[in-house]
LUMLUM-153109 format. One record per residue (C-alpha): residue number from 1; x, y, z. Coordinates in steps of 0.05 Angstrom, whole numbers, plus 5000, padded with zeros to 4 digits. Example, Ala and Ser with C-alpha at 12.3 -4.5 7.8 and 13.67 -1.06 7.14 Angstrom:
pos|xx|yy|zz
1|5246|4910|5156
2|5273|4979|5143
//
This chain:
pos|xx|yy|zz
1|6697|3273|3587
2|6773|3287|3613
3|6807|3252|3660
4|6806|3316|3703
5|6737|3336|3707
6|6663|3306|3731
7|6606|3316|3681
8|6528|3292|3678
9|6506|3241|3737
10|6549|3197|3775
11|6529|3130|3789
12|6548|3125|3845
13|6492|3088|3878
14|6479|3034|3822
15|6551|3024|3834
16|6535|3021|3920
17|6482|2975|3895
18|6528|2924|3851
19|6587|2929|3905
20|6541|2906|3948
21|6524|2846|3906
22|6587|2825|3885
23|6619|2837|3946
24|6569|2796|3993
25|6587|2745|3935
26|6660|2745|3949
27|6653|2746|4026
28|6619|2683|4020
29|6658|2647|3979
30|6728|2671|4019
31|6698|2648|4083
32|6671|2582|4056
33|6736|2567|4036
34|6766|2592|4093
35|6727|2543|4136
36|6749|2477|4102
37|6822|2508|4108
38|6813|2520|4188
39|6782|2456|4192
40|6703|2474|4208
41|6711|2504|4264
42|6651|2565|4264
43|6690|2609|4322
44|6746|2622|4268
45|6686|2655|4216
46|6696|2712|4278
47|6756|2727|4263
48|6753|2725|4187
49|6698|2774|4201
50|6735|2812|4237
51|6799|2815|4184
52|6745|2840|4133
53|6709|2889|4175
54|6785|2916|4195
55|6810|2914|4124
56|6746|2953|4098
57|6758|3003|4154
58|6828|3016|4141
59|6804|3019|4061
60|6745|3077|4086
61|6808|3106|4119
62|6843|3117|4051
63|6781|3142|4014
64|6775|3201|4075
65|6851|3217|4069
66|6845|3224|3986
67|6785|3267|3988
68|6790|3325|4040
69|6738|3362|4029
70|6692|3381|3961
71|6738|3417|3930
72|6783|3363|3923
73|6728|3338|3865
74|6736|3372|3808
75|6808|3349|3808
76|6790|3281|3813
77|6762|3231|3765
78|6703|3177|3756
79|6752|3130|3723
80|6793|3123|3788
81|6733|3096|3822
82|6712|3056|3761
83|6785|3033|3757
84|6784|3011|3833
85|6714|2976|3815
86|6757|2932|3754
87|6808|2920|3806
88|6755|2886|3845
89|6732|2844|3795
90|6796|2801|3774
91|6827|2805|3849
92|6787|2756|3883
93|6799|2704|3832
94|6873|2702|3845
95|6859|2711|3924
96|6822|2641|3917
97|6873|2607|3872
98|6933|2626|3929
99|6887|2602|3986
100|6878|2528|3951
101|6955|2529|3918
102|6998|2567|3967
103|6977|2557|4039
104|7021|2499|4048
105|7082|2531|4027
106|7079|2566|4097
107|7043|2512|4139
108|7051|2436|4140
109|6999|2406|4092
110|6950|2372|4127
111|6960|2401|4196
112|6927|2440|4241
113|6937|2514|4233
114|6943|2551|4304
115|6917|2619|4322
116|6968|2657|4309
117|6979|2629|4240
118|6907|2634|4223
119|6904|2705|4249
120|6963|2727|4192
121|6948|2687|4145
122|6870|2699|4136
123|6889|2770|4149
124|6942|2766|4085
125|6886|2737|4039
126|6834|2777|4049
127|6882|2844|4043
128|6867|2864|3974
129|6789|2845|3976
130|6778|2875|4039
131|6812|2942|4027
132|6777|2959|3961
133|6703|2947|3985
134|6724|2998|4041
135|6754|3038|4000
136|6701|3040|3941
137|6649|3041|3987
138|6668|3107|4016
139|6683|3135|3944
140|6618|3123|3932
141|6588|3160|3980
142|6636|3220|3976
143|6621|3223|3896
144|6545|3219|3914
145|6544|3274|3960
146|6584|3318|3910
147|6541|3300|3859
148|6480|3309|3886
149|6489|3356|3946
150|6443|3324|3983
151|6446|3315|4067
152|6427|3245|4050
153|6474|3214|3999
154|6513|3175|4055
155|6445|3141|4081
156|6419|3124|4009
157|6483|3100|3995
158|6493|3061|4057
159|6413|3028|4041
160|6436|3016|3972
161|6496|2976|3989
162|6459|2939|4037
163|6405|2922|3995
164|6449|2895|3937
165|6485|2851|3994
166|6412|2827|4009
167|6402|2803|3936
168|6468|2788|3934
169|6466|2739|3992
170|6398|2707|3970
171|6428|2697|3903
172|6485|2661|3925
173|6442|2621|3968
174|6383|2593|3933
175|6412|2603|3857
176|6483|2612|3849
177|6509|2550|3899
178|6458|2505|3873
179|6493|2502|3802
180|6567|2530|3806
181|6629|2525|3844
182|6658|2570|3883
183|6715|2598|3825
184|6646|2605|3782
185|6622|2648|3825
186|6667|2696|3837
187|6676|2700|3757
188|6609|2715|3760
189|6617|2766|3810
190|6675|2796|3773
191|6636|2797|3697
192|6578|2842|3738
193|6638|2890|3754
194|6670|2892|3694
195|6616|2901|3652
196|6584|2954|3691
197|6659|2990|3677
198|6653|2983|3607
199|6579|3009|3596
200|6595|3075|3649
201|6665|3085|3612
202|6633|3080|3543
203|6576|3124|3565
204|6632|3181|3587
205|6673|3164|3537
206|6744|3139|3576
207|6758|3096|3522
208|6825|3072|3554
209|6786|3050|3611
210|6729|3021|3570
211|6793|2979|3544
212|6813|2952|3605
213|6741|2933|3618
214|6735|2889|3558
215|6804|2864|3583
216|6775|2838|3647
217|6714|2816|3619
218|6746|2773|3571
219|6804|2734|3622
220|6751|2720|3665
221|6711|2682|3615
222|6768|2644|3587
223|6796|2633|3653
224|6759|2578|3670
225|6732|2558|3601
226|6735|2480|3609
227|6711|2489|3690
228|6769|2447|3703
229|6819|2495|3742
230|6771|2495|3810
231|6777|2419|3812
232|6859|2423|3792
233|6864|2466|3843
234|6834|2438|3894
235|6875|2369|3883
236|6935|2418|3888
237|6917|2412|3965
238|6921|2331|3960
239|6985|2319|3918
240|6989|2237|3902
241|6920|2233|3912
242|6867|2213|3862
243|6808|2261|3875
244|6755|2222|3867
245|6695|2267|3879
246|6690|2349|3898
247|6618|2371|3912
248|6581|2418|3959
249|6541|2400|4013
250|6494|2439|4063
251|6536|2416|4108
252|6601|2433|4077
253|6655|2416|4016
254|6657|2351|4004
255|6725|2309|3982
256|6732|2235|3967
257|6814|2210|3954
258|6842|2152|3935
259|6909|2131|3956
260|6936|2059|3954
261|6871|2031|3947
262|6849|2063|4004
263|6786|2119|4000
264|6782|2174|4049
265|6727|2230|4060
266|6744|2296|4078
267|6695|2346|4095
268|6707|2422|4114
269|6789|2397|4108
270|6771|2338|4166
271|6781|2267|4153
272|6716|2231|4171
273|6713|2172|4144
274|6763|2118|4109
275|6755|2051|4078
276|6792|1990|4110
277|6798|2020|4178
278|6789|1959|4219
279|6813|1976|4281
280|6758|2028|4294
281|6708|1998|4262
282|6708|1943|4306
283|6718|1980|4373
284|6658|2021|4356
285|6612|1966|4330
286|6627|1910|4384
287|6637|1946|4453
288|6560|1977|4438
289|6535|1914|4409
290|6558|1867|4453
291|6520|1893|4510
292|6450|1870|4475
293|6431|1795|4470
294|6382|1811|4415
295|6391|1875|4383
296|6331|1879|4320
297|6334|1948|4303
298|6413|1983|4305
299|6422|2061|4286
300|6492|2087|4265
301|6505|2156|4258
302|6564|2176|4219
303|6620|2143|4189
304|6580|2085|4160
305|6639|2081|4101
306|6691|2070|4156
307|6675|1985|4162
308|6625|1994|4219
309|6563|1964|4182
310|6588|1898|4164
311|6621|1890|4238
312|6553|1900|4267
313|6519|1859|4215
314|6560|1793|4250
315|6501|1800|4300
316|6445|1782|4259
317|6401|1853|4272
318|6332|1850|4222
319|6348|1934|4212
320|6410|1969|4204
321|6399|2043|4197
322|6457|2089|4176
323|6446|2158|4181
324|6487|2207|4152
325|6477|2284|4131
326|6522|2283|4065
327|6485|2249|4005
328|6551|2226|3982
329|6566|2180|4027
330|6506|2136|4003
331|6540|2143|3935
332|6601|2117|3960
333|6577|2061|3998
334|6541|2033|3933
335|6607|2035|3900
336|6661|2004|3955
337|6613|1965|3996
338|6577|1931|3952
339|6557|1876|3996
340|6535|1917|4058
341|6501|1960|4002
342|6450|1908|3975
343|6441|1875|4034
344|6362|1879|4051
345|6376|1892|4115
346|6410|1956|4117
347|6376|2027|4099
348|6414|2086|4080
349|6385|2155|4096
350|6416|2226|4085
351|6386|2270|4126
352|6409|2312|4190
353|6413|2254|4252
354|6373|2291|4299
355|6323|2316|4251
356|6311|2239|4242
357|6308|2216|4318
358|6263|2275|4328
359|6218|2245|4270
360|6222|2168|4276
361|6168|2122|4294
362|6219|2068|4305
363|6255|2041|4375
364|6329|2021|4368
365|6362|1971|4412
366|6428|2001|4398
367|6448|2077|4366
368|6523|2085|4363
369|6549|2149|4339
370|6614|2136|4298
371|6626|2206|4303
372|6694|2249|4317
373|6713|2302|4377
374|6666|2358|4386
375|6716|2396|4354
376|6661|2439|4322
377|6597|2466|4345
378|6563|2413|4290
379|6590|2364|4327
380|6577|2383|4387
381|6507|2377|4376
382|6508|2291|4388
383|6546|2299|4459
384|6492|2343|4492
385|6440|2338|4540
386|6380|2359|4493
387|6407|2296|4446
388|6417|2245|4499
389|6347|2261|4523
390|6320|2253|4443
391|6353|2198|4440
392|6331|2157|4501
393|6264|2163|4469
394|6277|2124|4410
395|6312|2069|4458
396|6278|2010|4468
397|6267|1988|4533
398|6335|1954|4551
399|6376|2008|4499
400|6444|2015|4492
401|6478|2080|4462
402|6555|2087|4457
403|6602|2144|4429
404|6667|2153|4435
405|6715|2215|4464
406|6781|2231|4454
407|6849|2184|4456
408|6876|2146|4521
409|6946|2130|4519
410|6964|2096|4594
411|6962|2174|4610
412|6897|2224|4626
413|6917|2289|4626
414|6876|2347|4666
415|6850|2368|4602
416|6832|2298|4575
417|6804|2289|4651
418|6754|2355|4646
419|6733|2333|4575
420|6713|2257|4603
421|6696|2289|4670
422|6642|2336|4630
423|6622|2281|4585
424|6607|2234|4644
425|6562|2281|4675
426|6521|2306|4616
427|6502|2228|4596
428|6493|2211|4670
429|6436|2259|4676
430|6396|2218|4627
431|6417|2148|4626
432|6431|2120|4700
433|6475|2071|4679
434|6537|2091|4647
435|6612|2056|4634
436|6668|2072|4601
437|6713|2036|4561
438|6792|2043|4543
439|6801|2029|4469
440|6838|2069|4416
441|6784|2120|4444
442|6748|2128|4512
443|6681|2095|4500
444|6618|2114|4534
445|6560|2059|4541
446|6495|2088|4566
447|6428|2059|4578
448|6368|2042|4635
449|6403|1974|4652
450|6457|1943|4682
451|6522|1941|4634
452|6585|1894|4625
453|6658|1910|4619
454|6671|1841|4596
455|6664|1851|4522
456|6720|1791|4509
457|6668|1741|4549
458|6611|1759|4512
459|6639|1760|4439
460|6670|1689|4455
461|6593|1661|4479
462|6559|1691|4414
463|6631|1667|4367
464|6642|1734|4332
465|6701|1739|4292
466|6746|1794|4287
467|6805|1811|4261
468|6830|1869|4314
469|6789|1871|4379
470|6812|1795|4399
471|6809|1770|4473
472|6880|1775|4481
473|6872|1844|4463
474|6810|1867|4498
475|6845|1827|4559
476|6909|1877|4553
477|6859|1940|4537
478|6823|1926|4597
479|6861|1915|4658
480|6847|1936|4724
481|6895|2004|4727
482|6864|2027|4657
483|6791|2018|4683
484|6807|2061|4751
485|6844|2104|4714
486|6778|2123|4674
487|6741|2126|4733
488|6780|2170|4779
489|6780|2217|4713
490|6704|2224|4722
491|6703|2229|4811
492|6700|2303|4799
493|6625|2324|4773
494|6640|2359|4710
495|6601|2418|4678
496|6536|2386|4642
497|6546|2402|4560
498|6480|2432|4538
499|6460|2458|4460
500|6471|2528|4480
501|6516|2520|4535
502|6570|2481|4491
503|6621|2462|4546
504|6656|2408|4500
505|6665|2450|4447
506|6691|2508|4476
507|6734|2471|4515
508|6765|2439|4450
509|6763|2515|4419
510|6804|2534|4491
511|6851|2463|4484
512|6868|2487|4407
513|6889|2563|4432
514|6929|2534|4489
515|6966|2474|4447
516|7003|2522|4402
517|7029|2582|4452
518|7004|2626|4501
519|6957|2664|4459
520|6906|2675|4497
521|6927|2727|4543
522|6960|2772|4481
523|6893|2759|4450
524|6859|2793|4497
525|6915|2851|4517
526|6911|2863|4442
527|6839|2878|4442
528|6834|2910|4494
529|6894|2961|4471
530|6860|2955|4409
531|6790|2984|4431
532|6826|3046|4480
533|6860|3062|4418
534|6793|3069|4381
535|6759|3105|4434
536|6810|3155|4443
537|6819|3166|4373
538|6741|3179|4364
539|6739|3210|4437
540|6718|3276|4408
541|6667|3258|4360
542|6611|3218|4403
543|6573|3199|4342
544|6635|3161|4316
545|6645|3128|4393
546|6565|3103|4384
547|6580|3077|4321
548|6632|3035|4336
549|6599|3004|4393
550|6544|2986|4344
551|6587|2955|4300
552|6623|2920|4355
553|6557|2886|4378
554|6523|2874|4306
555|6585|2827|4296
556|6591|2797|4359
557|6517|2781|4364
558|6526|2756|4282
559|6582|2713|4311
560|6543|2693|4376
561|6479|2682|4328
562|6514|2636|4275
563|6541|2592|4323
564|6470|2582|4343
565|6443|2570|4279
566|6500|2521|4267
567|6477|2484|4334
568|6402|2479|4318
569|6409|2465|4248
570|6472|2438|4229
571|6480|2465|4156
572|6517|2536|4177
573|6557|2519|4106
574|6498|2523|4067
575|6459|2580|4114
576|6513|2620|4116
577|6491|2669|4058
578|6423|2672|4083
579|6442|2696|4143
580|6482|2752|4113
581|6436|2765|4061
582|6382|2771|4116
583|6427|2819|4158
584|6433|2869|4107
585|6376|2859|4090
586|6355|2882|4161
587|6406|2944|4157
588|6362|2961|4089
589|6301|2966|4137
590|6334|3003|4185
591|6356|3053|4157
592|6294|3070|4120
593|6253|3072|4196
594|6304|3115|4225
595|6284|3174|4171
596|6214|3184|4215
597|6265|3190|4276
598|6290|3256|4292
599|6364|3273|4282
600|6410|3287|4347
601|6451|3256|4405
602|6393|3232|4446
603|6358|3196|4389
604|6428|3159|4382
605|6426|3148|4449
606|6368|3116|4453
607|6375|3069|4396
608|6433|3050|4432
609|6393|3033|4486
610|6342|2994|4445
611|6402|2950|4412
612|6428|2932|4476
613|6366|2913|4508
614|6353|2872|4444
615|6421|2838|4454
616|6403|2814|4527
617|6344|2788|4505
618|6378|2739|4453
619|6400|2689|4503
620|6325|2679|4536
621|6292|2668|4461
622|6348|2615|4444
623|6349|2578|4510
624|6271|2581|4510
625|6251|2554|4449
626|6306|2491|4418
627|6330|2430|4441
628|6310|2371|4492
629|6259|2326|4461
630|6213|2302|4412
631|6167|2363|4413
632|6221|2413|4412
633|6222|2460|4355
634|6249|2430|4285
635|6309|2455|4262
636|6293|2481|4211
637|6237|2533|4245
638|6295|2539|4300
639|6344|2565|4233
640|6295|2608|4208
641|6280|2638|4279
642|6354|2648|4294
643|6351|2682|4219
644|6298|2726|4242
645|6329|2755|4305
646|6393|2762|4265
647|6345|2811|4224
648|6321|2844|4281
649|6392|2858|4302
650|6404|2886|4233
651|6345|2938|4237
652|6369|2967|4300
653|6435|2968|4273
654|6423|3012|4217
655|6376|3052|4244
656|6435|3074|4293
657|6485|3090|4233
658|6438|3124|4197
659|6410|3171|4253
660|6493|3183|4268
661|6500|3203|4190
662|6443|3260|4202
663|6476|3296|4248
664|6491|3370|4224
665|6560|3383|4208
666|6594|3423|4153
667|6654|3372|4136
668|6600|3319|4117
669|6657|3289|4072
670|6700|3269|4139
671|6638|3244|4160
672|6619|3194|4115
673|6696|3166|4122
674|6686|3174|4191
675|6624|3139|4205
676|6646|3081|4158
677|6716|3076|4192
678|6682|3073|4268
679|6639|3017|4235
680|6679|2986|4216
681|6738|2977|4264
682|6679|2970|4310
683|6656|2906|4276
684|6727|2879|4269
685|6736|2889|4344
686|6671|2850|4361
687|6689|2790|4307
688|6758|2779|4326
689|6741|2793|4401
690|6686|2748|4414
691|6715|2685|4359
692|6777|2681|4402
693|6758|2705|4457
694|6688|2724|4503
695|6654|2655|4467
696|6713|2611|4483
697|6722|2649|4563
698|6655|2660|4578
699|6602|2631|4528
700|6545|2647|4485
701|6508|2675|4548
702|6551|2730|4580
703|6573|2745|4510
704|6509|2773|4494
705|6499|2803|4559
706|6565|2843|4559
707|6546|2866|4489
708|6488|2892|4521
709|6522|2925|4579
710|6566|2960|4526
711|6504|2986|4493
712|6479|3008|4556
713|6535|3052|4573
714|6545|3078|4502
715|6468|3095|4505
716|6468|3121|4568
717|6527|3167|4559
718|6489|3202|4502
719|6421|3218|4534
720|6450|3240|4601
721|6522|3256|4589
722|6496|3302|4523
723|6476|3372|4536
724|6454|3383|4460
725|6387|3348|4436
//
């Protein structure tokens, strides 16, 4: 076979089929690694989306400006497209290495990248990746269609992408997480493309390609022949550090340094715990344990490597219980806290905290949650209603439960003051008796009795050492002005924080736009420019317009729906792939129900109409079913619930692309390009807009209910607005 010319069968959908695999593959690793770079938080997954969907779009773009029309074929070849497919196969390799190795020579290491820096540099990363999957993607199609001449190569291509992204994603999951890292995988990935290159150029005979192929094949084996060069470069992110430990929880990539001496933790890029950090230790351990003369049964949650445990040991409890959801932190308690380690008295339990308050049998005298900001939606999960309700179950009678918010310097801002303000409120409608404290942090101390504010008094009657919180400096913490200060902060009744009403959260999502510019007003005069733009440029093609607003609200209700699952379940890092795998998995199915449904405008119309009604629905089956109390769903029936109406989502959403791609017209080639580019650029729109945007303005609620609104519209302009059928 010649360069020039097409002979025997393409396979083009075994190649749909393996794209989809491999690319689901690289997807997940990009934006697991991209989420310990932005520092967990879940919203920013919207608008990596979004830079993928966009980048695909603009690829599907190329493909329809290469390939007019079918007579453009003949003078094209199957080795470009196999070519593009070898590309794809070394590229993300190299994308990961300059993510881990090269961020910091544009941002300072170790601190917080803003919006705007996030939004370029994700965007720069996933530029190569993004742009061939669109790209080969609509090749694909276009080569199936010539091949074949079939009406319904675009649909069979489209359900056999999707259902390699379902194995693809279950893979990953279940198999391919379990025993590699993430540079494994995407070798992996990258051998399935190369070696499907070889055995298609072989079987046409393009030897030079076949060549190349081999090439490929054999740099990615050797490239990481010791496995050494994912741990190297992921210490390239911790220069003068000792990396102690790298491993992969459910809950996200876990780091242990060493530095002086000193150990540190660092999960999803966030510090969260340290050895030999006395000052916090003690604050956290003595301001909640002092308020109990005889606590017998203590819980901490989080941070138990931090100090805490020995500090609250000083009080003689018969249990200690530290709960935390990373295995590793047992690990490293056995090997720098060997004391507090053997001692009888303390029990070390990796599991997800509010799977075990839900499940315990025991009642605790004292739970304090040495746990950070609800910078992230995980985190959020401990400073909710639905929590403070489980956990006043597990109290004893006279039970005490403290956490700790934010930093008070002499100064409350209005922001600091909404954040306590909302805080306040949400414990106060469970426990009626609630103080706060002005340490290095604002501490809360709830329960059903009366509390003290003089913690100096009542370490000096039981004679508990410490080495920070002294009288003399509890005395100086605790004077009159700081006290009022704290409580004129919390006059104003504050919004109450619920699990799927994340107030906290959002308002730290809001606080991390604001803190670097005045973002959030270009954000949103960019997307809205962005989407006229779209609709006028697809103004005269109404299939196109339908499309996109599907694609808008499959990724904005993906967006909407993962937060969710990271709020009931906690382990988005791990769930992630099923989720995706899931939703294509759902397209798959849609598209194979939508052949029984007849072709034309009103059809589309009415599956328009379907998904939005679907999307207003979302918000009643979440707020229904999870959180508040023992006999509240488990979380991990809530995940696989949320995973289930993430599927649903996905059915309806193929079913609309696919009944679009029937639609009689003679340029089927602009079609396919068409369909894939309004999809697309939908999808982007819907990522970016409701990660930085409608979640952080206006919540998970409304976000689902203007999705549905859109859908109504969209829906409602094709059955009435359409005079064709």
């Amino acid at each position: 076979m010649s360069l020039g010319t097409l002979d025997g069968k393409t396979p083009a959908i075994a190649a749909a089929f393996l794209l989809g695999i491999t690319s689901t593959m690289v997807q997940l690793v990009l934006l697991r690694e991209m989420l310990c770079v932005y520092h967990g938080n879940e919203l920013v997954l919207g608008i990596l989306l979004g830079h993928w969907f966009l980048l695909a779009g603009v690829g599907a773009w190329g493909g329809r400006r290469r390939l007019r029309d079918r007579s453009d074929f003949p003078r094209c070849s199957l080795g470009v497209f196999l070519a593009g497919l070898l590309v794809l196969a070394w590229v993300p390799v190299l994308v990961l290495l300059a993510l881990r190795m090269g961020l910091h020579l544009f941002f300072v290491r170790g601190a917080m990248i803003g919006p705007v820096g996030t939004l370029w540099s994700s965007l720069v990363l996933l530029l190569p990746c993004g742009l061939l999957v669109g790209w080969l993607l609509v090749w694909a199609s276009l080569l199936a269609e010539y091949q074949t001449g079939s009406t319904t190569a675009i649909s069979r291509i489209y359900a056999a992408d999707g259902l390699g992204s379902l194995i693809g994603g279950v893979v990953f999951t279940f198999v391919l997480v379990v025993w590699l890292d993430h540079l494994a995988i995407l070798i992996v990935a990258g051998l399935m493309l190369s070696l499907f290159v070889v055995v298609v150029a072989r079987a046409i005979r393009l030897r030079g390609l076949w060549c190349w192929g081999l090439s490929v094949t054999a740099l990615l084996l050797v490239i990481n022949w010791n496995g050494l060069l994912d741990e190297q470069s992921i210490g390239a992110q911790y220069p003068g550090q000792r990396l102690v430990l790298v491993a992969n929880s459910p809950y996200g990539r876990t780091l242990v340094t060493e530095y002086g001496g000193q150990y540190q933790m660092v999960e999803n890029g966030m510090v969260v715990a340290s050895t030999d950090q006395v000052e916090p230790a003690e604050e956290a351990a003595h301001y909640a344990m002092s308020q109990h003369p005889q606590a017998r049964w203590v819980l901490v949650v989080g941070g138990a490597l931090s100090g805490i445990v020995p500090e609250v040991l000083k009080y003689h409890p018969e249990h200690v219980v530290c709960v935390d959801h990373d295995a590793r932190l047992n690990e490293m308690a056995r090997r720098y806290l060997p004391g507090v380690w053997q001692d009888s008295r303390v029990q070390w339990i990796a599991t997800d905290a509010r799977r075990h308050i839900r499940q315990t049998t025991h009642r605790y005298d004292v739970v304090i949650l040495n746990l950070p900001d609800p910078s992230t939606s995980m985190i959020n999960r401990y400073f909710t209603r639905e929590f403070y309700r489980e956990t006043r179950q597990i109290l004893a009678r006279d039970g005490v439960l403290s956490f700790a918010l934010g930093r008070y310097e002499n100064y409350i801002s209005p922001v600091q003051a909404r954040l306590l303000s909302t805080a306040y409120t949400t414990v106060r409608e469970v426990f009626p008796e609630v103080i706060l404290l002005p340490g290095l942090r604002t501490f809360f101390l709830a329960s059903e009795r009366t509390l003290n504010s003089d913690v100096a008094s009542r370490l000096k009657e039981r004679n508990i050492a410490t080495r920070f919180v002294s009288e003399a400096y509890l005395r100086g913490m605790f004077t009159a002005d700081r006290l009022a200060d704290l409580k004129r902060a919390v006059e104003d009744k504050g919004e109450i924080n619920r699990d799927f009403q994340p107030v906290l959260y959002l308002s730290h999502v809001r606080s991390w736009i604001d803190q670097f510019a005045d973002t959030r007003t270009a954000a949103w005069a960019s997307a809205v420019f962005l989407f006229i733009v779209a609709v006028l440029g697809l103004r005269w093609h109404p299939e196109s317009l339908a499309i996109l607003v599907s694609g808008f609200s499959a990724s904005a209700m993906e967006v909407v729906l993962i937060v969710v699952f990271q709020i009931a379940c906690g382990a988005l890092y791990q769930g992630l792939g099923g989720l995706v795998a899931l939703f294509m998995g759902g397209l798959v199915v849609g598209s194979m129900v939508s052949r029984r449904i007849p072709p034309g405008r009103r059809s589309l119309g009415w599956t328009a109409l379907a998904l939005g009604l679907y999307a207003a629905l979302v918000p009643t089956a979440f707020s229904a079913g999870w959180g508040g109390g023992r006999s509240s769903v488990g979380p991990w029936q809530s995940g696989w619930t949320i995973a289930l109406i993430l599927a649903g989502l996905a059915v309806l959403v193929g079913m609309e692309f696919v009944v679009a791609s029937r639609q009689t017209e003679t340029q089927r080639f602009s079609l396919a390009s068409r369909l894939y580019q309004a999809d697309f650029l939908g999808a982007f729109l819907g990522a970016v807009l409701t990660g930085a945007c409608l979640v952080p303005a206006v919540g998970l609620h409304w976000t689902c209910w203007l999705t549905a609104a859109l859908n109504g519209i969209i829906g409602w302009f094709m059955i009435v607005r359409t005079k064709s059928p």
